[in-house]
TILUMMAR-543096 format. One record per residue (C-alpha): residue in three letters; x, z, y; residue number from 1. Coordinates in steps of 0.1 Angstrom, whole numbers, plus 5000, padded with zeros to 4 digits. Layout:
BEGIN
[ALA; [X; Z; Y]; NUM]
...
***
This chain:
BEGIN
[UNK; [0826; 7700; 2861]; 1]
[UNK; [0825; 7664; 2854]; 2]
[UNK; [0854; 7667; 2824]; 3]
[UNK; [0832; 7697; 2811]; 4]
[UNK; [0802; 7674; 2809]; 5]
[UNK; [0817; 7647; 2794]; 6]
[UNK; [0829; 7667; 2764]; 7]
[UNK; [0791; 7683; 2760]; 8]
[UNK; [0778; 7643; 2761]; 9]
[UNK; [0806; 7633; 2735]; 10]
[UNK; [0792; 7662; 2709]; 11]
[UNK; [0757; 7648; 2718]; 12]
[UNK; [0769; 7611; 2712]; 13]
[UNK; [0784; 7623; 2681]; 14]
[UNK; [0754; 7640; 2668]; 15]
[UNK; [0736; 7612; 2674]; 16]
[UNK; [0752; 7583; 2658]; 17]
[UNK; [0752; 7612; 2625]; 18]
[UNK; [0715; 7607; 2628]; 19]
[UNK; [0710; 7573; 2628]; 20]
[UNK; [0694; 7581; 2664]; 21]
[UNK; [0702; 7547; 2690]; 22]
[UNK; [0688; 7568; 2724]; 23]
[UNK; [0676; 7606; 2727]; 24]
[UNK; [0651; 7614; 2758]; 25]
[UNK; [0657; 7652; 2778]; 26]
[UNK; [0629; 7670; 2789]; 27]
[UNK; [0639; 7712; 2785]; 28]
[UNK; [0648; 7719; 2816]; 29]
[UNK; [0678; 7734; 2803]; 30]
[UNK; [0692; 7711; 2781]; 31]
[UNK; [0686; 7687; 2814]; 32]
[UNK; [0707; 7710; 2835]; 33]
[UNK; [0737; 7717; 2810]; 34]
[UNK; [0741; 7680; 2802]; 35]
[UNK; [0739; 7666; 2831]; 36]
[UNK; [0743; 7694; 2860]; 37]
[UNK; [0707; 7682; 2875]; 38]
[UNK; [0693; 7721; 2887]; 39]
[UNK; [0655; 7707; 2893]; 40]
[UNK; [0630; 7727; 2878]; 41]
[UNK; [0600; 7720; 2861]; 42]
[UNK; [0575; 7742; 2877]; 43]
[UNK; [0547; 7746; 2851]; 44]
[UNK; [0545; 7732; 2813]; 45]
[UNK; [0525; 7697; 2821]; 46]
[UNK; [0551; 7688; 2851]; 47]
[UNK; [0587; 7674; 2851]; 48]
[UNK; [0617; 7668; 2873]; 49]
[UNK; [0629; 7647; 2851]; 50]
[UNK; [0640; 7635; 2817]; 51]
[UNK; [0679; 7626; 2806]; 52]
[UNK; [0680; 7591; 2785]; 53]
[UNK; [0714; 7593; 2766]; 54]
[UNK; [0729; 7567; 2742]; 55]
[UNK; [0767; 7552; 2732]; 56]
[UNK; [0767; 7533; 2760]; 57]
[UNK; [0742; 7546; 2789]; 58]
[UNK; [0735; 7577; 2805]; 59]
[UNK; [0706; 7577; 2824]; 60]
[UNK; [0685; 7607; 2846]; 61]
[UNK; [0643; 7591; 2854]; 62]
[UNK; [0628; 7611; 2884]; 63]
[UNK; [0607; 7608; 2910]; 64]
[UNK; [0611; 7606; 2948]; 65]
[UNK; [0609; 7646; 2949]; 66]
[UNK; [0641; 7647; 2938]; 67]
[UNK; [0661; 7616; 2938]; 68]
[UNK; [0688; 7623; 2965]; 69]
[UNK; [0691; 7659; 2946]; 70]
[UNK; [0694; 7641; 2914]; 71]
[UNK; [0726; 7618; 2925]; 72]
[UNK; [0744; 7647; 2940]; 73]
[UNK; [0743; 7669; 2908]; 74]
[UNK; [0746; 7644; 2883]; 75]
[UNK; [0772; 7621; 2893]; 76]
[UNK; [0778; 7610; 2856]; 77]
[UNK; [0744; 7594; 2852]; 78]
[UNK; [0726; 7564; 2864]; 79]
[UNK; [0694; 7581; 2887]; 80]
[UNK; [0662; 7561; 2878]; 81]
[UNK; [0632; 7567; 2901]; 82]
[UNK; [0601; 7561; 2888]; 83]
[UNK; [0571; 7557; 2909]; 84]
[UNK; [0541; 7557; 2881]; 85]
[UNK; [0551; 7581; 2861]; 86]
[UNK; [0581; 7588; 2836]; 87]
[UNK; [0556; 7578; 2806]; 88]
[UNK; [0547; 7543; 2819]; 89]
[UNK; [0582; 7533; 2831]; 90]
[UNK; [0598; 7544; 2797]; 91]
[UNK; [0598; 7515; 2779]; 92]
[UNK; [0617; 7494; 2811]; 93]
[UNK; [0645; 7520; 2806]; 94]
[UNK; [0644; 7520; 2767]; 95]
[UNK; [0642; 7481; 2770]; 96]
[UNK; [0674; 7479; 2787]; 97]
[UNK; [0689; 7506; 2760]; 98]
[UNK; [0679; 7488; 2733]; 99]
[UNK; [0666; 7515; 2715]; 100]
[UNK; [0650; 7516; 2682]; 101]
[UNK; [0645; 7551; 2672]; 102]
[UNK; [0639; 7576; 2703]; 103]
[UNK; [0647; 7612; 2694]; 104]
[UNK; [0631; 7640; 2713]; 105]
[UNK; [0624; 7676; 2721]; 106]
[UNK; [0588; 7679; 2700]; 107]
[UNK; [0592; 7715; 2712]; 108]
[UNK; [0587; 7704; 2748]; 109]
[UNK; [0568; 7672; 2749]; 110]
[UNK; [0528; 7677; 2745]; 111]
[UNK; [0506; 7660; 2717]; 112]
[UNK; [0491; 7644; 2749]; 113]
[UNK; [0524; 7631; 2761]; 114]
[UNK; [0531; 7617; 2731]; 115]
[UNK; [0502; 7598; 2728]; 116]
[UNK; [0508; 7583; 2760]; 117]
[UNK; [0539; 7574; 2750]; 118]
[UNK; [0533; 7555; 2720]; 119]
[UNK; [0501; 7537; 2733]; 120]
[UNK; [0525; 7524; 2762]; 121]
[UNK; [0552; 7515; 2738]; 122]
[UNK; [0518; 7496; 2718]; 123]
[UNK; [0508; 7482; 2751]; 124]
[UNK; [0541; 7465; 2759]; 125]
[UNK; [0549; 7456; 2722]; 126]
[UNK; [0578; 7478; 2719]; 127]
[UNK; [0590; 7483; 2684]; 128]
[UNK; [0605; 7519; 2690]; 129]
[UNK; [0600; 7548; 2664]; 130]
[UNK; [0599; 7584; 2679]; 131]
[UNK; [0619; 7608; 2653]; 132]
[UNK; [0621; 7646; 2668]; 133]
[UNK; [0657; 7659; 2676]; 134]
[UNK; [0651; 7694; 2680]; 135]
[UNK; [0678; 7704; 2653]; 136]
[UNK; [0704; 7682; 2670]; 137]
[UNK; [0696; 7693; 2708]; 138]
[UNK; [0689; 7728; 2695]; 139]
[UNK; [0725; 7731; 2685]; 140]
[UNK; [0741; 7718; 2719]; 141]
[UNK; [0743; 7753; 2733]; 142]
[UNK; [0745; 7775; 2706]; 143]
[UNK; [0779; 7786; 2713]; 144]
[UNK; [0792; 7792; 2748]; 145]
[UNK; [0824; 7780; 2762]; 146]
[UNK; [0847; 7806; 2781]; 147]
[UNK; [0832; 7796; 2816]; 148]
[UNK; [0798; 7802; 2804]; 149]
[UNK; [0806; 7835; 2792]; 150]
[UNK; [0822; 7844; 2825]; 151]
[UNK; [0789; 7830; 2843]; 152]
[UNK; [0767; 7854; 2819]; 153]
[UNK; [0792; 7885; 2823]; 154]
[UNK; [0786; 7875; 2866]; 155]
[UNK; [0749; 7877; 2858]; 156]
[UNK; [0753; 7910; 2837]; 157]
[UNK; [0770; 7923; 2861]; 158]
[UNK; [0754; 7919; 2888]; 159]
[UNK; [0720; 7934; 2868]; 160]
[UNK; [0737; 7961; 2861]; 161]
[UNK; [0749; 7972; 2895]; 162]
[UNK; [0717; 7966; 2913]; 163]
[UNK; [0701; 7991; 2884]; 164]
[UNK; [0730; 8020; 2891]; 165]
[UNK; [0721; 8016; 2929]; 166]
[UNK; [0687; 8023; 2924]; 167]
[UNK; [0688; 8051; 2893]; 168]
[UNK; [0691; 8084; 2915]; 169]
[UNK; [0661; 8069; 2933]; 170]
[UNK; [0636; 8074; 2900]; 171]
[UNK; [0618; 8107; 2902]; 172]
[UNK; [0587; 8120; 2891]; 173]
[UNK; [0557; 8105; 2909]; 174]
[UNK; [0574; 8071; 2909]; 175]
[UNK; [0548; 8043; 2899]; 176]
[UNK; [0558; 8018; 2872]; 177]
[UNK; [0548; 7986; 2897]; 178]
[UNK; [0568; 8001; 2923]; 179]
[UNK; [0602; 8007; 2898]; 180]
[UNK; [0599; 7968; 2887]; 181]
[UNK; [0600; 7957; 2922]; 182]
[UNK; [0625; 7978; 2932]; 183]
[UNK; [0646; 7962; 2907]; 184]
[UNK; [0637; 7924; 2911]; 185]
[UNK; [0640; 7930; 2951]; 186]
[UNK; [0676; 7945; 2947]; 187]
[UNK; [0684; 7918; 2925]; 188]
[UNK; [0672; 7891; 2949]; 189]
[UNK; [0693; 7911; 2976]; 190]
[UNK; [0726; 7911; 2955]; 191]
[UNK; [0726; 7876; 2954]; 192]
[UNK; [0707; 7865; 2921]; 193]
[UNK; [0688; 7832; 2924]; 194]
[UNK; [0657; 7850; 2904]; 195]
[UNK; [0649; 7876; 2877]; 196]
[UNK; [0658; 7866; 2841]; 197]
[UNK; [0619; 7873; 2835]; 198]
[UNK; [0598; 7898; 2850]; 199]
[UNK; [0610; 7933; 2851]; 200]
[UNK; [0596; 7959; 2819]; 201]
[UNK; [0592; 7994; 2836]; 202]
[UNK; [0572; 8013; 2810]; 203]
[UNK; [0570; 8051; 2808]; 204]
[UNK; [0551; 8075; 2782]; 205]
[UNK; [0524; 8060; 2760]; 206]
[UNK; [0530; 8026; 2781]; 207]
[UNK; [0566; 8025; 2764]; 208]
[UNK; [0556; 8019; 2731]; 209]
[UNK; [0548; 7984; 2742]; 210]
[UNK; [0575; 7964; 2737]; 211]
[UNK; [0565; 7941; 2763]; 212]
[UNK; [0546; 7962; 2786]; 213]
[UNK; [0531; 7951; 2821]; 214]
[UNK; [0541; 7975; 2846]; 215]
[UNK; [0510; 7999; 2854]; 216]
[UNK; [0499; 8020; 2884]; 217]
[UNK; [0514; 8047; 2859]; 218]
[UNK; [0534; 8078; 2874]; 219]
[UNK; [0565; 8089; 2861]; 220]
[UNK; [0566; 8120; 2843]; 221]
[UNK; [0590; 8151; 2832]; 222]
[UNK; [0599; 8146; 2796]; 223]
[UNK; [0587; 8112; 2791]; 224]
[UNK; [0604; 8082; 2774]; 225]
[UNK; [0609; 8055; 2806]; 226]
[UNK; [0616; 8021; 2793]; 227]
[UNK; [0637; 7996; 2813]; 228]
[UNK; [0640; 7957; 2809]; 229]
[UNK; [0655; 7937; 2830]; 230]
[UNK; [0678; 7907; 2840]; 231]
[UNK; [0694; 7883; 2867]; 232]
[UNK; [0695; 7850; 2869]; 233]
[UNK; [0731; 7838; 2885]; 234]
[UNK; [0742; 7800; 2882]; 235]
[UNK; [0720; 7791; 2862]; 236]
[UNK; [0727; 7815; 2834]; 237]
[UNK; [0707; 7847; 2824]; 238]
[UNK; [0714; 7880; 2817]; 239]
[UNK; [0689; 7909; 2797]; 240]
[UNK; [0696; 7945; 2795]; 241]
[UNK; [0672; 7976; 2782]; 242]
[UNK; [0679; 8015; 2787]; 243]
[UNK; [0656; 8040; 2782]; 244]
[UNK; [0656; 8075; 2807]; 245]
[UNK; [0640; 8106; 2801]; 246]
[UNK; [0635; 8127; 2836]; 247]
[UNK; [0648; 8165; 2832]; 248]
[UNK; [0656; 8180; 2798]; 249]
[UNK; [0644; 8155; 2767]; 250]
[UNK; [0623; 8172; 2737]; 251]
[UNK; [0632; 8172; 2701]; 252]
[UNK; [0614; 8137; 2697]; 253]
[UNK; [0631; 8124; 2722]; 254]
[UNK; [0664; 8131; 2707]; 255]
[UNK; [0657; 8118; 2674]; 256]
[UNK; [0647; 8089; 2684]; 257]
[UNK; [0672; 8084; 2708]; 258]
[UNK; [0699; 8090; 2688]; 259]
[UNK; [0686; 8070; 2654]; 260]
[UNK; [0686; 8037; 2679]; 261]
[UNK; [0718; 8039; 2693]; 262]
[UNK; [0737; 8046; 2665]; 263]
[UNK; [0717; 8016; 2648]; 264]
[UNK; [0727; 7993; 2678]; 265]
[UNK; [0765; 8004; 2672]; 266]
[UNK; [0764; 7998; 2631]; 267]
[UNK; [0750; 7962; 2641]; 268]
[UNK; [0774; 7957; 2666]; 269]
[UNK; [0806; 7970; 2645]; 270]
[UNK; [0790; 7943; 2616]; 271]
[UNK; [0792; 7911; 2642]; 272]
[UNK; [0820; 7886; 2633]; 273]
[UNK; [0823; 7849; 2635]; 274]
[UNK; [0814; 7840; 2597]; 275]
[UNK; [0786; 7868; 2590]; 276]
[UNK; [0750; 7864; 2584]; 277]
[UNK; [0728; 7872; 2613]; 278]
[UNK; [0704; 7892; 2588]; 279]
[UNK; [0732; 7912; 2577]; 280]
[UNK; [0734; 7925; 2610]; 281]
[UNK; [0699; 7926; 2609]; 282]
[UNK; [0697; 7948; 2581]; 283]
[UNK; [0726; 7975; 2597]; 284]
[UNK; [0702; 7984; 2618]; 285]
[UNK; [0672; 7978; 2609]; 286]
[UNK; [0678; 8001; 2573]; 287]
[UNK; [0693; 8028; 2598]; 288]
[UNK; [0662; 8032; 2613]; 289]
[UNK; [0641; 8037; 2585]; 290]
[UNK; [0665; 8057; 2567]; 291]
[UNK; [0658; 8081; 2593]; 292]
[UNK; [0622; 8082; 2586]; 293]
[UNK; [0607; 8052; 2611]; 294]
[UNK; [0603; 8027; 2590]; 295]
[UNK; [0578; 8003; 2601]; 296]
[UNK; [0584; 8012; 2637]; 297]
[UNK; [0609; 7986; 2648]; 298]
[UNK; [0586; 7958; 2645]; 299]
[UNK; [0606; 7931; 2664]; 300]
[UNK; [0641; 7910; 2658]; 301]
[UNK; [0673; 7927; 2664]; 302]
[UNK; [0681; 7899; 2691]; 303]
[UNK; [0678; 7863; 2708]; 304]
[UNK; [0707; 7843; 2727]; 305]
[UNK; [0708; 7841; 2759]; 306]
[UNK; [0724; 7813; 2785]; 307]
[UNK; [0703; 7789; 2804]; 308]
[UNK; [0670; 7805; 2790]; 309]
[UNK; [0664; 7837; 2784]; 310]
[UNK; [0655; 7830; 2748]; 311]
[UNK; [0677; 7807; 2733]; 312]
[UNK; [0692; 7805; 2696]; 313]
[UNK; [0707; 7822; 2678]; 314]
[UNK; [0675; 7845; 2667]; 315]
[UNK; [0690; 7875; 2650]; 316]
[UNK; [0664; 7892; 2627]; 317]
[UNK; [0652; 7889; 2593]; 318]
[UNK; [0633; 7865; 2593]; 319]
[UNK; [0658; 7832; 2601]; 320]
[UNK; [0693; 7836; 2587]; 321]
[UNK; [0724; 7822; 2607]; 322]
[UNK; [0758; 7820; 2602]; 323]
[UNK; [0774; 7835; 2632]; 324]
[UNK; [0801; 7815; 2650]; 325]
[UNK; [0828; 7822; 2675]; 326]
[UNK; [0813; 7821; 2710]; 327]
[UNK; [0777; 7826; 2704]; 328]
[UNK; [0759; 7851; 2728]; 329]
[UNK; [0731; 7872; 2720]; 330]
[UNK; [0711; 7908; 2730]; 331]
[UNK; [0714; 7937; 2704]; 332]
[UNK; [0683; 7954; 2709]; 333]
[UNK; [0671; 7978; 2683]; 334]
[UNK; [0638; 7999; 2696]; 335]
[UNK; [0612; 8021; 2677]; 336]
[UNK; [0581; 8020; 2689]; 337]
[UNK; [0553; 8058; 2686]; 338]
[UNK; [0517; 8053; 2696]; 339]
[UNK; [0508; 8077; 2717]; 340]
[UNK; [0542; 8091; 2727]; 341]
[UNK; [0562; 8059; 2735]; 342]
[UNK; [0593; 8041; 2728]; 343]
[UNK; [0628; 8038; 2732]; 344]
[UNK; [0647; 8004; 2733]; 345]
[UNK; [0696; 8000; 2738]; 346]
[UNK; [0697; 7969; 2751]; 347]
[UNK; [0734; 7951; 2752]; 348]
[UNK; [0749; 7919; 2750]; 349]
[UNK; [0776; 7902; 2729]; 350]
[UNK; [0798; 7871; 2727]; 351]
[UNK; [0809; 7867; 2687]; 352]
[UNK; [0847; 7866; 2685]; 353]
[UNK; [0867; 7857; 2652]; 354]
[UNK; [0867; 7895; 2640]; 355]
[UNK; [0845; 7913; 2660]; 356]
[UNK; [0818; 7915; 2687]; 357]
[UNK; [0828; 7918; 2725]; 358]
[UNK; [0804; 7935; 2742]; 359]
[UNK; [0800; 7924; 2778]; 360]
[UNK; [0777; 7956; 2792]; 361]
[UNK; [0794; 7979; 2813]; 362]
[UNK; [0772; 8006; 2814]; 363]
[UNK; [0771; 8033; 2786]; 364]
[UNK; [0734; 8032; 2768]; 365]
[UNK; [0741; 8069; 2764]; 366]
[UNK; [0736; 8076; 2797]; 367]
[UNK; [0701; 8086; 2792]; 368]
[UNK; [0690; 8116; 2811]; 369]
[UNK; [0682; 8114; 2851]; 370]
[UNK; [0673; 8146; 2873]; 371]
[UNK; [0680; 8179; 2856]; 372]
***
């Protein structure tokens, strides 16, 4: 893991010294973890385990008591700093023995009010350090996945995907959303995951034409679009999967729309290569589905990468435009979305190869019919 870690810090050094950037600071939790291999977690927005303080010749991880021993276990690479007032008044000691000029950092995950703090401390101690944001550099780190990251994602599918089969002949009219979600984030817990992805989407009828939907006191019924969105956390990396049921014979509506978004989440995948525009594979499916009468109905991007965080880039839609590259992972998610009646969501995932897309679901989204 160490060798692995040292080839992820080199790109970072790399990137830095392209930038004109002496000393970057690590607060996403994330990037924290795949750097360095330090698994604490920040528990809300405003707390921290932690910050990463990497330049050419240091390599520094600042926490506090809470997780110090923790700290030199994982992250054998770096020099463990424990601070004991607070990461934002024992900066500039650490930057001071960096030497560090211009600071990059996540502006995505530090606060204005953290900031502030920063820079009045820096004031206070006469410290002639310029804060420049690196979220371009750091947002590029993990943007493509190597092989054993993949394999730690296809684990986490995997494992999401069996817990979901176990439980499917167990879905039957009467069933109450709130008690399908926890049915799934138990049996995930059970198989060995360290949590859910996010919380589980179990939507059915009207309540599926919510992309996001909270799982109600709702009841499962005959006929009726049933929306499932789910995930597994293994390792550290995430997986995300949708399907959408129908208990007992589906209706003409159901059919349509059924078909019109799987057959828009195939044309997207077959257009995935390592060199394409992500809005190209935006538009396969996204001009599918309105060809077939539903325009305006598939209000969200096509898909997000996945890794670490659930939500990660790339972002494929059409409203940012990458270049897709060999090992990047991402959902393919088309869904149109009828007020009233409900919604239908496919749900895979993909790793980008050199001429096509691996897809790393096992389970057919055709499978869409439970009961008779």
């Amino acid at each position: 893991m160490n060798s692995t870690n040292e080839k992820k810090i080199f790109r970072l050094r790399e990137s830095l010294s392209k930038n004109k950037i002496d000393t970057v600071i690590i607060l996403i939790e994330e990037n924290r973890r795949y750097l360095s291999g330090f698994t604490g977690e920040d528990t809300q927005f405003d707390e921290s385990a932690g910050a990463l303080f990497i330049n050419e010749n240091k390599l520094i991880l600042a926490t506090d008591s809470r997780y110090d021993l923790q700290a030199k276990k994982e992250a054998p690479l770096f020099e463990i700093y424990c601070y004991k007032k607070g990461l934002s008044k024992e900066m500039g000691q650490i930057l001071k023995g960096m030497h560090t000029k211009r600071l990059g950092f996540e502006s995505m995950r530090m606060s204005y009010s953290q900031y502030k703090k920063i820079n009045e401390q820096f004031a206070s101690e006469k410290l002639d350090i310029e804060l420049v944001g690196a979220d371009d550099i750091l947002e590029t780190i993990r943007i493509r996945k190597e092989e054993s990251e993949i394999d730690m994602i296809r684990k986490s599918l995997s494992l999401a995907e069996s817990v979901f089969n176990y439980m499917l002949p167990e879905i039957k009219p009467g069933m109450i959303e709130k008690d399908a979600a926890w049915m799934i984030e138990r049996g995930l817990r059970e198989a060995g995951a360290e949590s859910v992805s996010f919380p589980a989407i179990v939507a059915s009828g009207p309540n599926s034409a919510l992309p996001h939907a909270i799982p109600e006191n709702r009841k499962f019924k005959k006929g009726e679009p049933i929306l499932f969105d789910w995930g597994a956390r293994l390792n550290g990396y995430c997986s995300d999967i949708s399907r959408t049921f129908v208990i007992g014979k589906p209706d003409e509506t159901f059919t349509k729309v059924f078909t019109t978004v799987y057959d828009a989440q195939r044309m997207a995948v077959d257009a995935i290569k390592a060199g394409v525009s992500s809005k190209l594979v935006d538009d396969a499916a996204r001009k599918h589905i309105e060809g077939k009468g539903f325009k305006g109905k598939f209000g969200h991007g096509l898909g997000h990468g996945v890794g670490l965080a659930i939500h990660e880039p790339p972002r494929i839609g059409p409203l940012k435009d990458t270049t897709l590259e060999e090992g990047m992972v991402f959902t393919v998610e088309p869904g149109i979305y009828l007020p009233g009646w409900g919604g239908i969501r496919l749900e895979n995932m993909v790793v980008v190869r050199k001429d096509h897309a691996e897809v790393l679901n096992n389970t057919d989204c055709l499978n869409n019919r439970i009961g008779v």
